[in-house]
C-alpha positions in Angstrom: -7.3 -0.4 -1.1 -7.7 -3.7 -2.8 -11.5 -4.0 -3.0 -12.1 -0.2 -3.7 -13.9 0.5 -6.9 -12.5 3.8 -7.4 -9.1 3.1 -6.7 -8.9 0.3 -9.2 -5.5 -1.0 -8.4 -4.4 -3.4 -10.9 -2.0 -5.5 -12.6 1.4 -5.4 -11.3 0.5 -2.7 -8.8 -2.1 -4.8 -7.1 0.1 -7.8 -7.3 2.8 -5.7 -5.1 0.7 -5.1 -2.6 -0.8 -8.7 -2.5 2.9 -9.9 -2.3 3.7 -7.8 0.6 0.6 -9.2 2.2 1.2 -12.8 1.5 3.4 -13.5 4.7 0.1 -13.0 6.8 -1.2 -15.8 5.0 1.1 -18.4 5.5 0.5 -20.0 8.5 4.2 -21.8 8.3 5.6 -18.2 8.6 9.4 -17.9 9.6 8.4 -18.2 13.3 4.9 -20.1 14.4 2.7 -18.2 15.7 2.4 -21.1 18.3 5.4 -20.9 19.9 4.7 -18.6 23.3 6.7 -15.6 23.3 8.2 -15.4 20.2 5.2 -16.8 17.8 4.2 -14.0 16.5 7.6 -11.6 17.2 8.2 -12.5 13.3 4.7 -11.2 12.2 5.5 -7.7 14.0 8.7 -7.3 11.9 7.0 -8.2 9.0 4.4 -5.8 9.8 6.5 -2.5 10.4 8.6 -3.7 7.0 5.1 -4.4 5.0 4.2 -0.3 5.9 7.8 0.6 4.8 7.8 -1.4 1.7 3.6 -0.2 0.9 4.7 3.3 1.8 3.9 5.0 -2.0 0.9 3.0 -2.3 -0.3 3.4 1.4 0.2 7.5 0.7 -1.4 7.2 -2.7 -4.2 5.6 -1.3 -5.0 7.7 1.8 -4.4 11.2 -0.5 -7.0 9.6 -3.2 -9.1 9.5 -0.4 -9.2 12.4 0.4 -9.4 13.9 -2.4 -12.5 11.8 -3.2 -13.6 13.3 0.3 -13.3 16.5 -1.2 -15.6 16.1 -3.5 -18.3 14.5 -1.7 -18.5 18.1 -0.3 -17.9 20.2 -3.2 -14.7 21.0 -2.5 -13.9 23.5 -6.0 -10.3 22.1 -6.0 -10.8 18.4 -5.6 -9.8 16.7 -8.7 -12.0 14.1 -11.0 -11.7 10.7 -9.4 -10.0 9.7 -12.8 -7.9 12.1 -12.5 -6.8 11.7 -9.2 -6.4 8.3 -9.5 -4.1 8.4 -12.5 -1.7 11.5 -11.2 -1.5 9.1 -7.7 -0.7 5.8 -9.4 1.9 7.5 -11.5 3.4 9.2 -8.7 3.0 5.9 -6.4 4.6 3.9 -9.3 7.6 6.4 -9.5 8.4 6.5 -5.9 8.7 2.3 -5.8 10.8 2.7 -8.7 13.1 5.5 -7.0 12.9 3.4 -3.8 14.1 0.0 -5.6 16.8 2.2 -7.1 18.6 3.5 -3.5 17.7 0.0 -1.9 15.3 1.3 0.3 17.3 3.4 1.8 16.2 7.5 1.1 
């Protein structure tokens, strides 16, 4: 989602999705990933509230996707990439917004 061309994610959007990301990176995380049985226990949670948190821009993503799919096979109603890409974003954008609203919780 990061590298793709078409996708373009940028600005504060791609920083989002960097920040969620960030905890992978640390090697210092909450836990050490050292310490048998538990090391990486912390990483797991992390993951499965990373996907929650990503959710509008993981959807976004996959439905650009396909769209873009779509029109690799002529597909009449596949939008423009641009177009696509710009309803998505919006939409993605929106739905973090809502989601920061309720706390994350509907």
């Amino acid at each position: 989602m990061l590298k793709d061309p078409d996708w373009r994610l940028e600005g504060e959007d791609r920083q989002h999705v960097l920040n969620a990301l960030s905890y992978f990176a640390d090697p210092k995380d909450l836990v050490p990933d050292s310490i048998p049985g538990i090391g990486l226990l912390d990483d797991a949670i992390m993951i499965d509230l990373s996907v929650i948190e990503l959710a509008p821009e993981l959807v976004g993503y996959a439905e650009f996707c396909a769209n873009r799919d779509e029109l690799q096979r002529g597909m009449p109603d596949a939008e423009p990439l641009s177009v696509a890409r710009d309803i998505l974003q919006k939409r993605m954008r929106r739905q973090r917004r809502r989601s920061v609203r309720l706390g994350d919780w509907g």
